[in-house]
C-alpha positions, 0 to 999 in steps of 0.5 A, a space after each residue: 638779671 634772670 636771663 629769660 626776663 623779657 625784652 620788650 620793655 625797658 627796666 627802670 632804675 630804682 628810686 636809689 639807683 635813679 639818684 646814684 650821681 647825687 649819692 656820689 657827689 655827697 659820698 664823695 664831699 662826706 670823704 672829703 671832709 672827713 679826710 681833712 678831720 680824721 686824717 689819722 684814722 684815713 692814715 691807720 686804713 691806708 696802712 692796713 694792707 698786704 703785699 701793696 693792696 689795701 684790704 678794706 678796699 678789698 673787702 668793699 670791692 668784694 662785696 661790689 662784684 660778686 654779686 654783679 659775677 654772679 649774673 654772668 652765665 658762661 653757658 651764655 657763650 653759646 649763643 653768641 654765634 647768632 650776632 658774631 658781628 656785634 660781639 665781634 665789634 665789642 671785642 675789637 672796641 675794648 681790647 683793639 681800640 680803647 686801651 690805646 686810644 686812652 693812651 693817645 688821649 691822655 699823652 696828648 691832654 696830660 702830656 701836653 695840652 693841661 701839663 701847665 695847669 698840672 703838677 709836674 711829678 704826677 704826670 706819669 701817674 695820672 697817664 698810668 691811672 687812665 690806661 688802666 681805666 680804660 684797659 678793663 671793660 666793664 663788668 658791674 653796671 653793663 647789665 643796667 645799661 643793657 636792661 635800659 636800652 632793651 638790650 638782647 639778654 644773652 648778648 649781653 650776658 656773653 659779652 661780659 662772660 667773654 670779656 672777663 674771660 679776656 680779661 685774665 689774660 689780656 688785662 696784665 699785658 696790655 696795662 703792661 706794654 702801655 705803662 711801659 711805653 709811658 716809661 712807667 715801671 711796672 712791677 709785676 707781682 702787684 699787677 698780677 695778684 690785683 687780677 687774681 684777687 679782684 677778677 680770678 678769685 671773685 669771679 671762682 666764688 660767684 660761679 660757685 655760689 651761682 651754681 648752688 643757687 641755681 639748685 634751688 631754682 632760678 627764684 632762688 639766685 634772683 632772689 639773692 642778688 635782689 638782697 644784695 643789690 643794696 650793699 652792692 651800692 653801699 659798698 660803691 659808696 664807702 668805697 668813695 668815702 674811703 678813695 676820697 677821704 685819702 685824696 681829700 687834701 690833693 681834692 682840696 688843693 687842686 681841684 682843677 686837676 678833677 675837671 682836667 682828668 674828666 675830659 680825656 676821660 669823657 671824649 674817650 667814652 663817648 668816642 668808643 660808644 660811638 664807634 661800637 654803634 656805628 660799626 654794628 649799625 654798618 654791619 647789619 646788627 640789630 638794635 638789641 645788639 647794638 645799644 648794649 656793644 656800644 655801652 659795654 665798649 664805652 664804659 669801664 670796670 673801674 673798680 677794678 681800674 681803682 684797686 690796681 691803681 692803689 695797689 701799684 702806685 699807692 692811695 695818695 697817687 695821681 693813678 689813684 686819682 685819675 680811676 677815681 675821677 672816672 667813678 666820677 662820670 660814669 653814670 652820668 656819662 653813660 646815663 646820657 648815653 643810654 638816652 641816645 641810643 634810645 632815641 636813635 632808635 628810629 635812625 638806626 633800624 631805617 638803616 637795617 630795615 632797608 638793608 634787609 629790604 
């Protein structure tokens, strides 16, 4: 997304984009059935790693966002000083508010509520696997959400610079000191080599190959990412098909399991949408500012909550599975989402306008 393309009219979802859930739902039923006729070949993949990371995840993580870190324009940063308020109700929702909400919601659904409709031993592992959704904000489908909702452009490019900035740091620490608490060990090394292969290295190469580009003009990077956007997605889905085909047998034995995981997982992300909008629309935010802090601080960057998950606690674990059931309902949850905040529109200024009145 060129970050002088205009705002006034909301961008729309191409014809493959706009059916993204009805691909999901089919990669994700492909996965599954493959699993159970080719275990053996689900198996030779799943043995295919380094120091705990599986690496044709990797490479299909890869090939997923770098080109989405190629958008982000760290020069954005600047300009952030012109809505402090809405970035700083962004930042306060992702790192001070949806981590350990998360937390409490899965120790409440996990724990207690569903724990006689779940299996005992996984228990530990499906908290683990929804803290660390909700630990890392997201970075890949932000811009279609912003774009969708008229979000303002270098807003939303410095919130997701600044967030994957904190993300470096903070990511580790907080899944850390969560993961401890739930009485999970961690082990450190695999943590911290997930974030340095999945968000240090991918993010160097895309600001590398940004810059390159950028020589040639801007036609030139947009070009690029107008290329690649298709194996974006395509890796989106072989990614399913893979995370699938491994857990298509638990899938398939428990598929109760899927629905109880998706409603902490839901209640959080439309809880934190709505805090985020609130907050801005409290403190005098423009709509523009608002729609997209509230969509950035609702979703999640599951690659990354997927691939530190297998690379912890393994592709047959109920970690594994629990990042998988947020790939699950994002889109449509956000998609929903995206209507609201559109037609809220009217409510939310009558707020400001009287306000500045």
């Amino acid at each position: 997304m060129s970050t002088m393309q205009a705002e006034a009219a909301p961008a729309r979802l191409g014809g493959f984009e706009r059916w993204l859930s009805l691909w999901v739902v089919l990669c994700i039923g492909a996965g599954v059935v493959l699993g159970r006729i080719m275990p053996g070949v689900f198996h030779a993949l799943g043995r295919f790693e380094f120091a705990h990371i599986n690496l044709a995840v990797g490479v299909l993580i890869w090939v997923m966002i770098v080109p989405m870190l190629m958008r982000v324009d760290f020069r954005a940063l600047g300009t952030v000083r012109r809505h402090w308020r809405g970035m700083g109700v962004t930042l306060f929702v992702n790192w001070a508010v949806k981590p350990f909400t998360m937390a409490l919601l899965a120790w409440l659904f996990v724990r207690h509520l569903f724990a006689p409709w779940l299996p005992a031993a996984q228990l530990d592992s499906y908290i683990a696997g929804l803290i660390l959704l909700a630990a890392a904000p997201c970075t890949a489908m932000v811009f279609v959400w912003s774009q969708l909702v008229r979000g303002e452009a270098h807003f939303t490019l410095a919130q997701v610079a600044l967030n994957d900035s904190i993300m470096v740091f903070g990511f580790a620490p907080i899944v850390a000191l969560l993961l401890g608490v739930a009485a999970i060990h961690v082990p450190w090394a695999t943590l911290l080599l997930s974030v340095l292969l999945y968000i240090v290295v991918p993010l160097a190469i895309a600001q590398t190959l940004r810059r390159r580009l950028l020589r040639r003009g801007p036609a030139a990077l947009d070009a690029v990412l107008t290329r690649a956007q298709p194996w974006t997605l395509v890796a989106l889905l072989a990614t399913l098909v893979l995370l699938f085909g491994f857990q298509g047998e638990a899938i398939v034995r428990q598929p109760l399991v899927i629905a109880l995981l998706a409603v902490p997982i839901t209640l959080q992300v439309l809880f934190n949408a709505a805090l985020a909008y609130g907050l801005n629309r409290r403190l005098g935010e423009a709509h523009c500012v608002a729609g997209p802090s509230a969509l950035i601080g609702a979703s999640n960057f599951f690659e990354l909550a997927v691939a530190t998950a297998i690379s912890l606690f393994g592709f047959h674990s109920g970690a594994a599975l629990a990042t998988v059931v947020g790939v699950l309902i994002e889109v449509p949850v956000m998609i929903a989402l995206v209507t609201v905040v559109n037609r809220s529109r009217g409510w939310y200024e009558r707020r400001t306008a009287a306000e500045a009145a």
